[in-house]
N, C-alpha and C positions, 0 to 999 in steps of 0.2 A: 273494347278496352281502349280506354286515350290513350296517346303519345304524352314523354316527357321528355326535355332534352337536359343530357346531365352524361361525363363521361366514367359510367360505374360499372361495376359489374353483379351480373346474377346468377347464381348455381340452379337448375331447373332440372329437376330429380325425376325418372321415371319411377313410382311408386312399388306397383309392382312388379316390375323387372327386376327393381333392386331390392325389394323386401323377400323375393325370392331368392333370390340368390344370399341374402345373408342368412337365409332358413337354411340352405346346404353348404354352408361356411360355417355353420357352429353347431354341435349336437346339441337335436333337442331337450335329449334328456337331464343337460346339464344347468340348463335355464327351464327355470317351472314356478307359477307364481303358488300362492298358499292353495289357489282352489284345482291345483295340477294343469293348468293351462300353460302350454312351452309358450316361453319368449325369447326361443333363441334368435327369433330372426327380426324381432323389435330390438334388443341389445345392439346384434350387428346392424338395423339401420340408426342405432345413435351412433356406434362408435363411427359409423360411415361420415354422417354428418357432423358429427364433433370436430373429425379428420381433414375432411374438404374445407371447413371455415377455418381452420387453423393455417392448413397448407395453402388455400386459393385466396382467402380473406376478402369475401363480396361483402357487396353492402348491400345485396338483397336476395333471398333466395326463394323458390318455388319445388312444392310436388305434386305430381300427379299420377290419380291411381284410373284405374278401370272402376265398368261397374258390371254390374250382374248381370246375366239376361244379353249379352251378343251386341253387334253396331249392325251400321249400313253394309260394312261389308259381308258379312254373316247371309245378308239379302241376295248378295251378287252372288256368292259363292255355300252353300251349305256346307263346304267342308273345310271350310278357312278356320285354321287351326284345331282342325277335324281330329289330329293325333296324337295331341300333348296328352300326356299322365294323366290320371285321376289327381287333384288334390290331396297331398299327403294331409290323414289326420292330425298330424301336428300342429302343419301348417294352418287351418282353417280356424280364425277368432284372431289370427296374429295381424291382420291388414287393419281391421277395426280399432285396437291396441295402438300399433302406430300411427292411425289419422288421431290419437287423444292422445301421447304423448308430443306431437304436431303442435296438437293446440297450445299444450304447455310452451312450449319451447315458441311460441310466435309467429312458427311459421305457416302463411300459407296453403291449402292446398286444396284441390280442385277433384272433380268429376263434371264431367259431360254426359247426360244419356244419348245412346245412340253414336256414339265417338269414342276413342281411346286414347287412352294418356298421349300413344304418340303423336298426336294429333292436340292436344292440349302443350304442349313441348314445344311443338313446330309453331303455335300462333305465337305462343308467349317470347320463343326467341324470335322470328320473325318483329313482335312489337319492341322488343329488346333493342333491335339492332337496331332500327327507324326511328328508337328514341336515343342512339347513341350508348346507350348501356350496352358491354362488350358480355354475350352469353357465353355457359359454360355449360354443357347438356353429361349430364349424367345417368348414364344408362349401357343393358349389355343389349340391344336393340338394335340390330344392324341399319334398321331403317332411318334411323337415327342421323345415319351419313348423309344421306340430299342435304340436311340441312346445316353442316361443316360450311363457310367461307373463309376470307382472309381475319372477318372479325368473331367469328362463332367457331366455337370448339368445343369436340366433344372428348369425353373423358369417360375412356374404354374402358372397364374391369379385365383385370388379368389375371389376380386372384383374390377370390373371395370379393369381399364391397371395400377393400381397402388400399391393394395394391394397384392405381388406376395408368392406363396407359393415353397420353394426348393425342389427338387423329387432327390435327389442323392440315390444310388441302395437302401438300406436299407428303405426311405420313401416310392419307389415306390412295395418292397415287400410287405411293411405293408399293405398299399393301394389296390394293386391290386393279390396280393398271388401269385405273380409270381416276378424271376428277371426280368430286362428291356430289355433282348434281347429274353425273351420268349414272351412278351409284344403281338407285333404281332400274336404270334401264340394262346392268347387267344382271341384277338380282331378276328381273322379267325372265331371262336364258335361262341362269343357272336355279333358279327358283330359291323358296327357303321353306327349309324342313320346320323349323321352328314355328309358322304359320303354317303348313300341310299344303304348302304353294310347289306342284311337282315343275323342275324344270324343264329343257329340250331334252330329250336321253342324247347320252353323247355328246352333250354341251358342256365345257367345265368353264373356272371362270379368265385363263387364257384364251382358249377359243372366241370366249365371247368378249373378251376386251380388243382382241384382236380385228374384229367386226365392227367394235366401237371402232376403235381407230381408224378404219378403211370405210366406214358409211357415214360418220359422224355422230350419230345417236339412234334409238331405237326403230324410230321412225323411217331414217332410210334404213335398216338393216331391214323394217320389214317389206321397201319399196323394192329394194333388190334383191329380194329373199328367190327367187326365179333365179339369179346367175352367182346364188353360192354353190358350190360345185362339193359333189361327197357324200357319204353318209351324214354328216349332220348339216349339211344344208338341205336332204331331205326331209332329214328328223326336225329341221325348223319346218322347212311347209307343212310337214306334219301333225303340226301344232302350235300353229299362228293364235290360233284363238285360244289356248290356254294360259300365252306370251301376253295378249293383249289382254287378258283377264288379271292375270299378276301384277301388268303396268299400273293396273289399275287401281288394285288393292294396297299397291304398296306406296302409291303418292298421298305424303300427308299434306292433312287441311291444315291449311296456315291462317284461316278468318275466321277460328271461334268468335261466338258475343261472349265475352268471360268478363263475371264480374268486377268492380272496383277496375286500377290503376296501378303501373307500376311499383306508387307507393304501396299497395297493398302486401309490396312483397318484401316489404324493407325489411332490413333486418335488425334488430335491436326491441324486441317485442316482448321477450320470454320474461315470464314470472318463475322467480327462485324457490318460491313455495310452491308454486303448483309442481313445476319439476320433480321437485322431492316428492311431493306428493305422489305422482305419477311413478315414479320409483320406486315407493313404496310398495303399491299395490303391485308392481310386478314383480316383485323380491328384488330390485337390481342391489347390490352391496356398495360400499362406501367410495371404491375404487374410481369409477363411472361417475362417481357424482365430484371429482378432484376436477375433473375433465374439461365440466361444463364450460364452454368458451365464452369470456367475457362478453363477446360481440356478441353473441345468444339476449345476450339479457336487455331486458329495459334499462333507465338511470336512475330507477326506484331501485329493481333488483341489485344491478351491481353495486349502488351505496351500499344494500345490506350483505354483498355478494362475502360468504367465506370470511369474516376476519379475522385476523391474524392475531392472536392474542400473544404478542413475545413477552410479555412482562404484567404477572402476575398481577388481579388487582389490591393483594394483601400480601402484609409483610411476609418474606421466607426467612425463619428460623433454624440454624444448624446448631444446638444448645452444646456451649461448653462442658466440659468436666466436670460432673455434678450437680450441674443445673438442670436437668429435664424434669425430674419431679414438680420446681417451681413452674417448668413452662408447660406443665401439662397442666396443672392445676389452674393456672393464667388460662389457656388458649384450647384445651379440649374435654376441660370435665363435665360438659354436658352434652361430650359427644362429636365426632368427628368421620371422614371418610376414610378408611383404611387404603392404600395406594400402594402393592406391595412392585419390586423390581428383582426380577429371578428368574429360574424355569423349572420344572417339575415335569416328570415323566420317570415311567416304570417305577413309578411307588418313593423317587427320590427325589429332593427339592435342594435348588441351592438359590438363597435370598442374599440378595446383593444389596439393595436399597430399601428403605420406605418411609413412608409421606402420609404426616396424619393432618388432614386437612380440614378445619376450623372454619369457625363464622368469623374468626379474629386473625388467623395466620396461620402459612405452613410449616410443618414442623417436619426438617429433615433430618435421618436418620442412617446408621448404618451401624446395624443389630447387633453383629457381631465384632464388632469394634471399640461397643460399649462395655467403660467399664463396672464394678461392681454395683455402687448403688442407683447408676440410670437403667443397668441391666436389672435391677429389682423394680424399682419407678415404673417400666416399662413392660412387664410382665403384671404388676399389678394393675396399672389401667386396663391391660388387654384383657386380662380377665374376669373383670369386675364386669359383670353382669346388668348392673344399672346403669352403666355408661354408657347409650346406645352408638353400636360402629353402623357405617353405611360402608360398600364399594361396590367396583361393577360386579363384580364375579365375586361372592363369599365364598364357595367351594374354590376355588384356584386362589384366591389371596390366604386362605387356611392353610391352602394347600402349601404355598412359598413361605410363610412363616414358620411352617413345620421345619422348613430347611434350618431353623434358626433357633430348633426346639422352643419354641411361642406358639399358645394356644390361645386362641379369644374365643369367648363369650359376649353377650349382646346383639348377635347382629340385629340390628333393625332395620337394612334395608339393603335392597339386592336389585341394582340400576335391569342390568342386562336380563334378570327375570320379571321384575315390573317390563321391561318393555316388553317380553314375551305373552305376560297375560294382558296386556293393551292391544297390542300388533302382532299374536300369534304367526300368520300367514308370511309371514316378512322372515329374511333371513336375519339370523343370527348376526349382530356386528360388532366391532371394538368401542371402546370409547370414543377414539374417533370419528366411527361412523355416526353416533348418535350424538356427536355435538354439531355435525354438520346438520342434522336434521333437527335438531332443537334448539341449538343456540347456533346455526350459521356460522360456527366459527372453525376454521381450519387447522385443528390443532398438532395434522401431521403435517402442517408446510410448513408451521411454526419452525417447528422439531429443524425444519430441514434447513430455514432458514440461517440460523445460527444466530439469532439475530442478539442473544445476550449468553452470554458466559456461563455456563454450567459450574457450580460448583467442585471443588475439586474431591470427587467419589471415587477414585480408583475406576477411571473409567465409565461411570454410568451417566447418563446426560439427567439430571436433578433436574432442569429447568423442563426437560420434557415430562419426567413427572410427576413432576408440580403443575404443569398447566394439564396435565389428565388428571389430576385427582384433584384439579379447581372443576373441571368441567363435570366431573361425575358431582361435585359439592351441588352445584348451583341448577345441575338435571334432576336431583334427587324431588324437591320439592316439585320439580315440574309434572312428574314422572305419580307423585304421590298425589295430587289432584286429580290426574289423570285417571287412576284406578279407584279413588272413591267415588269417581263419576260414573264409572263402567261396573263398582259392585265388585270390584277384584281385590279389595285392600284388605279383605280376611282371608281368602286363597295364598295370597304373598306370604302373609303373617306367620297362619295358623299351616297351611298346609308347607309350603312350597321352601321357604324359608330354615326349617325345620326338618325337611326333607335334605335338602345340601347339606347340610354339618353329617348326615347316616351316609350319603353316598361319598361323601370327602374321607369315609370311616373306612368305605368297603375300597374304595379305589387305593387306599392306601395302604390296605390288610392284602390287597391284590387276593386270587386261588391256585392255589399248587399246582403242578401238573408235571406227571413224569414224562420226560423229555423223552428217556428212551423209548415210552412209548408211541409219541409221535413219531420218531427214526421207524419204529416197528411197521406204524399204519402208511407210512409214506412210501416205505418197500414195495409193501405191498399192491399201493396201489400204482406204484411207477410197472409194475409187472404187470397186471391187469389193463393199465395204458395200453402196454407194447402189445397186450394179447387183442384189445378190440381194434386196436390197431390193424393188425395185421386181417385181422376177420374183416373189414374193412374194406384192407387192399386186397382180398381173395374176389369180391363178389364186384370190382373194377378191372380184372384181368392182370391183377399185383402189383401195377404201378402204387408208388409208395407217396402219394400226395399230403401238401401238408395239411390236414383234418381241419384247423382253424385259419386257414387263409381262403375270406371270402369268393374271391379272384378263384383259387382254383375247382373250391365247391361248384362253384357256379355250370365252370367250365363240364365239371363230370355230371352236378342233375341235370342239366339242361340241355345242353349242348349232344354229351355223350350217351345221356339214360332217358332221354326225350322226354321228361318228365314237366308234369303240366306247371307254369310258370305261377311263381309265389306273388305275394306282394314289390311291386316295382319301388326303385330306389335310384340314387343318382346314378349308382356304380353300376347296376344291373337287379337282379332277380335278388329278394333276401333270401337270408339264410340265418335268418334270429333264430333265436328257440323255437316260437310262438311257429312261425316259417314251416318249421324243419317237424315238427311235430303233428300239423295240420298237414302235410306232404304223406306223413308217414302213415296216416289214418287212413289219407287217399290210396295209396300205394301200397303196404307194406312193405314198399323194397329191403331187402335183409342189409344192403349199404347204409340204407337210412337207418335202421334198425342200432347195428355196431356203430355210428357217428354217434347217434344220440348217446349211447352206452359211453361211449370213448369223451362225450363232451361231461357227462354225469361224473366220472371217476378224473375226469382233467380239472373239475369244480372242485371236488373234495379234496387233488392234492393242490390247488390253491389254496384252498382252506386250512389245510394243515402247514403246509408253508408258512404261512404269515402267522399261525400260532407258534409254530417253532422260535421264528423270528423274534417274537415277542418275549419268551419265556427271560428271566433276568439269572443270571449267575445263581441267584438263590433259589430258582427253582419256581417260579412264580410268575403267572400273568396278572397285571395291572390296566387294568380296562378302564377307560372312560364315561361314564354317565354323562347324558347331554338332557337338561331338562326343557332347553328352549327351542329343540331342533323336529318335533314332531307338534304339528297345529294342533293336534288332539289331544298335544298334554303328555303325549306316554314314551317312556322315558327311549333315549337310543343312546346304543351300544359303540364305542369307537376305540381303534390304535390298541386291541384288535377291535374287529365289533365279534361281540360272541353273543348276541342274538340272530347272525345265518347262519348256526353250525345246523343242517337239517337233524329234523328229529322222526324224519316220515320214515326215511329208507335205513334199515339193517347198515348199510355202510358209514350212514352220518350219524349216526345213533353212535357208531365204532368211536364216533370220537371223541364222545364225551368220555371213554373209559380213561381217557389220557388225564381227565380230571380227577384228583384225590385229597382227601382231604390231610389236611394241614399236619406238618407232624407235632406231636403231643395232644393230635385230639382225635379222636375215635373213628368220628364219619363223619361224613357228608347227610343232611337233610336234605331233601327237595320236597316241595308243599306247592300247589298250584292249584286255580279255582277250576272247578268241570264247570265249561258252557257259559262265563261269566256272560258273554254279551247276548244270550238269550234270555237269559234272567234279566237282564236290563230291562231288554225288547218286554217281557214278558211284566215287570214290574211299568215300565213307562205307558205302556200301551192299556194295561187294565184288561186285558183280554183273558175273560174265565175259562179258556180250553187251555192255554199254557199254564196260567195259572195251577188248574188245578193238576195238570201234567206232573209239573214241579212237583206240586207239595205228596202230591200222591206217590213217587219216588221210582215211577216209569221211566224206560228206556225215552228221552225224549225225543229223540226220532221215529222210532219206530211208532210211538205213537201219534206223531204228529201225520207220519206218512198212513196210518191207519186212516186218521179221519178225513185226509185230501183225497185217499184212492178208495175209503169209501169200504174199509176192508177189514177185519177181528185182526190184534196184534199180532196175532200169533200166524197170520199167514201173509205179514209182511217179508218179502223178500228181498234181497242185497237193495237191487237196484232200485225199488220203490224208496228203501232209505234214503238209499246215499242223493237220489234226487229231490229228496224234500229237503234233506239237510242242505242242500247244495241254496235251496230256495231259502231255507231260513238264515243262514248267514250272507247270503246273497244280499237280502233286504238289508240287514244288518250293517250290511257295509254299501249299500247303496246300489248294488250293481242292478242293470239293467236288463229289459230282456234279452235282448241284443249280447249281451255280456255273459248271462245266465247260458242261454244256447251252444254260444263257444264253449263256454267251462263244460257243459257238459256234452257236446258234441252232437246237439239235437239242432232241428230247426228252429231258429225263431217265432215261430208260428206254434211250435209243439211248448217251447217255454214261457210263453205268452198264456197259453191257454193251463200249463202249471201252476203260473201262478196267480190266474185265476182261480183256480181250484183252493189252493191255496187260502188267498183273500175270502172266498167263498166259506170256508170252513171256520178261520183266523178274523173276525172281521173288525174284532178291537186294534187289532197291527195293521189291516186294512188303514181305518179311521187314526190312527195314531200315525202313521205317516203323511199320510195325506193333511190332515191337521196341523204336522209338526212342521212342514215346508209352509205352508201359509202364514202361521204363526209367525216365521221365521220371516216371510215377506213382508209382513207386518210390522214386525220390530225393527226389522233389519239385521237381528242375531240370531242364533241360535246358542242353547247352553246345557250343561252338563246338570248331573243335578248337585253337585256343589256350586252349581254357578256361573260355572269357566266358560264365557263366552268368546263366540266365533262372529264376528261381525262379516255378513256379506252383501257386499254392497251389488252383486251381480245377478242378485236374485228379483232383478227389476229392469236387469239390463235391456238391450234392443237388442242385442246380440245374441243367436238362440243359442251357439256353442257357451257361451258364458253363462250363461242364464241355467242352461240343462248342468254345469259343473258346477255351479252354485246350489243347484239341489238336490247332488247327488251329498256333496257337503252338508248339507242341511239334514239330509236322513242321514247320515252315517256318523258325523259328529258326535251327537246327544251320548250315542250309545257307544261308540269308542274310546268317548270321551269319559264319559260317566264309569265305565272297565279304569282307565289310567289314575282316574281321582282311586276308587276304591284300593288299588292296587296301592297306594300312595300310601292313605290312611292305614292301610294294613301294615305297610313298613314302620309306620310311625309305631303301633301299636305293638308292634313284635320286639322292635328298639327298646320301648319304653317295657315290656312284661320281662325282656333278658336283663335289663339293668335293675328293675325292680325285687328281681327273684336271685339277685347277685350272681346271676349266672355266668359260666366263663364263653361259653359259647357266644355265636357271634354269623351275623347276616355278614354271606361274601356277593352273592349277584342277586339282579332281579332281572330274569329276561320274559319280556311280556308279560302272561300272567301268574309267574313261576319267583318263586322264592327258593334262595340254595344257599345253606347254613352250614357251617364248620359246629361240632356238636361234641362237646369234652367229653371225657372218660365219667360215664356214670351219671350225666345228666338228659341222656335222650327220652325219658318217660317227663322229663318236667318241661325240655325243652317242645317235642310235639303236642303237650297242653298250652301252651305259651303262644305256638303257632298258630294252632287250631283255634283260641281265644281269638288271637287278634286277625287273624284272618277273615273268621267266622261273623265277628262280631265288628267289623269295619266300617259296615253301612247296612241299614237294616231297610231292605228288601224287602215287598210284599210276598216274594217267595225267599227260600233260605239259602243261603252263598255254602257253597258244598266246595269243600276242600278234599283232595288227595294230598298224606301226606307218604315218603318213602324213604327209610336210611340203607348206607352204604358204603363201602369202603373207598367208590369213585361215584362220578356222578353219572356215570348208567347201571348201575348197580342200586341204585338209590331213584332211580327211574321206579314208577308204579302204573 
């Protein structure tokens, strides 16, 4: 690498030091792209890097990672770094992740084979500093110090990759009682755990700075290693040669040949598209992307970086007294974006503002302050049916209107569901987030800016949305090319669209639930608590520890109950469920036994807590539908979610009885399909042994386990069942054998050869998998059989962790997905047969495959054909969609 002379500065990142470290600074499970790959520790190395160029401000920056496969030093010593951890699963596909979000962003970064980053570090500040550029090394690398002078600094983590501490010579004397180029030669003594480098026993790093100081450097400590006097001056001759092996190991090379030149590392590189792009594919949210530091960008990007849109590019209209009928007829009779400004929650909405936004201008509002004939004007556009409205959210804009007794008709377009069926995979965002990604423009600094006058709305800022409900105007179009390209503009229309006006019906209708029966169930299980509790503390000698604090579990399996060590973690040994139940198989310790009990009944009364919480003065939960937050289409449950109330165990079952139906109406219905994503499997695959399982009207397990073990129905037993089933929904949802084995507690080698048998038997689902991932290679999608396509681009990757979650995606899709459309269609259908049959009954949930109906006085024989109609007759199946229906006075009693 040439010299350059120029007085600038460079940040030069240890890769993976600090990609690791921002992997145990953020849970994983809180960062996950669409294909379940965590990015918690890609996010934290942007915010790291976001942070360091804002707070250090270089004009060139570098990183460097390791590579596979060990160095030279690995040669000298086979146990160099002999001790670290296994790779946490999380972590592994996250390093590859961050060198392509790198690329975006323009920076730099390097691998050497045979070498390690810190050695790629050491050359680049080494040429840094001989070309005048002042380094700045970041990294938790203790080795990292030899290379600190008066003009190189390095910049310690303290906590997490954010909070960094400076080591220029002077901190790193105070610190370590040596200067930074004797560094090594006390790390030689005291050795370092972190590479599996043992020190002198009895050496610490006093002692050994103390030897620095009195010999000058390593070299005479080990010339005068004869007249150190004591136990560790014998424990050094005792181990000269393990002193001189360390020295060795721990001097970095400073003369890589590294490609290009300083300029290579300049900073001002990054592309705004790709970025986003980059973001995209990892789900990061809109937040992150406010971030982006100007000095990231090229002078292409930053011209187009973020604009700032303060001032509308179409007139804004606040229509006097009796004028809005003319200005609707002028500016939105052929249609506008509805922008509504409120909040809504537990079934009640209060609308404050709204903004009907034109090809010709914005039309402000404020609903309730209108008088007579613009309050009639205005109710009749919203309802007029041939008007078409567009906004981001048509369930939530319904929803705030309702605060203002207005109802609309026409929706024709739904911003934040078009982007769901375009970018499934991607989180959920505002308007905001999707103007930064579509139209680059920053419409929440606008907001902050202040930069023009809001009109005067009793408080609500007009100018902010107006420029959100210009930006949903001008996406809309963008958004509608978008999906007739991908084949999704009849899904939008026909399904999805039409779907939100039924679940803005049910979210609104909320379902009853007697309170004091929650009080009832939550007694009880506060009692039951105290009881495994204590069973507990009998079989530890009665110490009274707290059950859910990691720290003291640990302390009692491990430590106290010698029990064989789980999966390793930052903190110590886990103690997750997954942990604690794999322990338990091993064991049966009866301590394990009451914890697990004690963590089951501490779940349920979190569960019934946050239902209490929820319940509203009138006696009613109001749930949320999310139709853009599951890739596969199907629908989730939020504020409460009442799709985890368990329905396996006798006690979660307990808690649907707190559910009841409505007063002035009879009962509760529940209707759900048996086996929907077998039928899928069995209708996509063509395979004539399910096939004719189905129509034959067989137990389908038992029969399926018949013909893999090879055995008459009738002398299948539990366990041959329950492992074939475990194999057929397995595939269904992609799991692995690996995956399969855990679940059922067998060897890998035992579920391997299962679902052999399996395939063996099944060879239509054999070939229809295996077909359906290639297929999918091919295309580059995967889709339902309405359509609803999953684009995965990682089904080609280099990377094998991406590539295997890409095709797990790929077999599980089709068929999960194809379950959420029918479930969809069947909504519609049930909707449409109770309004057709003028019935008063009425759809209150849909949780997974399950339909729960509020059922008047006298209508349950018309409403269960209704059901069974549209359920039945939803999507037609090479085999028949089989409905359980059940009524009831709650909804476990209406359980079937």
């Amino acid at each position: 690498m040439s010299e350059q002379s120029s007085h600038q500065r460079i940040i030069l990142i240890d890769g993976h030091a600090m990609a690791f470290r921002a992997f145990f600074a953020l849970p994983p499970e809180s960062f996950k792209n669409g294909q379940g790959q965590a990015t918690n520790s890609v996010y934290g190395f942007a915010r790291m890097v976001f942070n360091v160029i804002k707070n250090e401000q270089p004009t060139h920056i570098a990183v460097a990672f390791d590579l596979a496969g060990g160095t030279f030093r690995d040669r000298i010593y086979d146990q160099y770094k002999g001790g670290r951890d296994a790779t946490p699963e999380e972590f592994k596909g996250q390093v590859e992740l961050t060198q392509k979000m790198l690329d975006a962003f323009g920076i730099t970064w390097y691998t050497v084979e045979d070498y390690e980053a810190d050695d790629i570090v050491a050359t680049l500040a080494t040429t840094a500093e001989k070309a005048g550029v002042e380094p700045l090394l970041l990294t938790s690398d203790r080795d990292a110090i030899q290379l600190v002078t008066d003009r190189t600094t390095l910049l310690q983590p303290v906590k997490g990759v954010t909070e960094l501490r400076r080591m220029d010579p002077s901190a790193v004397q105070e610190k370590y009682l040596v200067p930074p180029h004797l560094y090594p030669d006390l790390a030689a003594l005291v050795g370092e755990s972190a590479d599996n480098l043992p020190g002198v026993p009895g050496v610490g790093p006093k002692t050994a700075a103390k030897w620095i100081g009195l010999y000058g450097d390593l070299d005479g400590i080990l010339e005068h290693s004869e007249e150190i006097k004591g136990k560790a001056g014998q424990s050094l001759r005792d181990n000269l040669e393990a002193v001189r092996r360390n020295r060795q190991l721990n001097e970095a090379v400073r003369d890589l040949d590294l490609p290009g030149d300083l300029d290579t590392c300049r900073l001002g590189r990054g592309d705004l598209v790709a970025i986003n792009s980059v973001f995209d594919e990892l789900s990061f949210g809109p937040t992150i992307r406010r971030d982006i530091p100007t000095a990231l960008l090229s002078e292409s990007s930053q011209k187009e970086e973020r604009v700032i849109v303060a001032n509308p590019e179409l007139p804004v209209i606040e229509p006097a007294d009796g004028e809005l009928n003319a200005v609707l007829g002028e500016h939105a009779a052929v249609g506008a974006v509805v922008q509504a400004d409120g909040t809504w929650a537990e079934g009640q909405a209060d609308l404050r503002a709204l903004v009907l936004s034109s090809d010709t201008a914005s039309i402000v509002l404020q609903p309730n302050e209108l008088g007579g004939d613009d309050r009639a004007a205005l109710e009749r556009w919203l309802r007029n049916s041939v008007i078409p409205k567009r906004a981001f959210s048509t369930k939530l804009t319904g929803h705030l209107l309702s605060g203002a007794d207005l109802q609309v008709r026409g929706w024709e377009f739904d911003l934040a569901l078009a982007e769901f069926l375009c970018r499934p995979d991607q989180r959920p965002t505002d308007e905001a987030g999707l103007a930064m990604r579509h139209l680059q423009e920053d419409i929440a600094q606008a907001a902050d800016s202040g930069a023009q006058q809001s009109l005067d709305l009793d408080g609500v800022d007009s100018q902010a949305l107006v420029r959100r409900a210009s930006a949903v105007r001008r996406m809309v179009p963008m958004l509608r090319a978008e999906l007739e390209e991908r084949g999704a503009l009849g899904l939008l229309r026909d399904l999805e669209l039409p779907l939100a006006v039924i679940l803005r019906e049910m979210e609104s209708v909320g379902i009853a639930v007697d309170r004091e029966k929650l009080d009832e169930l939550d007694a009880e299980h506060e009692r039951q608590q105290a009881q495994v509790a204590e069973e507990a503390f009998s079989h530890i000698g009665g110490e009274q520890i707290n059950l859910g604090s990691p720290k003291q579990l640990q302390s009692v399996l491990f430590d106290r109950l010698n029990m064989p060590p789980t999966r390793k973690t930052k903190t110590g040994y886990s103690t997750d469920a997954e942990s604690l139940n794999t322990l338990f198989a091993q064991t049966q310790h009866p301590f394990l036994e009451a914890l697990l009990k004690h963590r089951d009944v501490t779940k349920l009364r979190q569960i019934i807590e946050t239902l209490r919480k929820a319940v509203t003065p009138e006696g009613r939960i109001h749930t949320t539908f999310s139709q853009n937050a599951a890739a596969t289409g199907r629908l989730a449950s939020s504020a409460p979610n009442l799709q985890n109330i368990p329905a396996r165990s006798e006690a979660g079952r307990q808690i649907r009885s707190a559910f009841r139906a409505s007063d002035g109406f009879a009962s509760l219905m529940t209707a759900d399909y048996s086996q929907i994503e077998m039928r899928i499997m069995a209708h996509l695959s063509e395979d004539e042994g399910l096939i004719s399982a189905f129509r034959s009207g067989e137990d389908l397990h038992s029969f399926v386990a018949s013909q893999v073990f090879g055995v008459e129905a009738d002398e299948v037993d539990t366990a041959m069942r329950s492992k074939t089933k475990a194999v057929s929904y397995g595939l269904a949802y992609g799991l692995s054998a690996f995956g399969l084995g855990r679940q059922l507690g067998i060897p890998q080698s035992e579920a391997t050869a299962l679902r052999d048998q399996y395939f063996e038997r099944f060879g239509g689902v054999r070939d229809y998998l295996r077909e359906s991932v290639e297929e999918a290679r091919e295309r580059g999608y995967t889709e339902t059989i309405l359509g609803r396509r999953r684009y995965l681009p990682d089904l080609t990757s280099d990377r094998r962790q991406a590539r295997d979650n890409a095709e797990r995606v790929a077999l599980n899709s089709p068929i999960q997905g194809s379950a959420a459309d029918i479930i969809k269609l069947a909504m519609l259908r049930v909707r449409e047969g109770l309004e057709q049959a003028d019935l008063r009954s009425r759809l209150l949930l849909q949780v997974h495959d399950e339909l729960v109906l509020d059922v008047a006085e006298g209508e349950e024989e018309q409403v269960m054909q209704v059901v069974k109609d549209g359920m039945e007759g939803a999507y037609e199946l090479s085999v028949p969609l089989d409905v359980s229906v059940g009524t009831g006075r709650t909804w476990l009693e209406a359980a079937h």
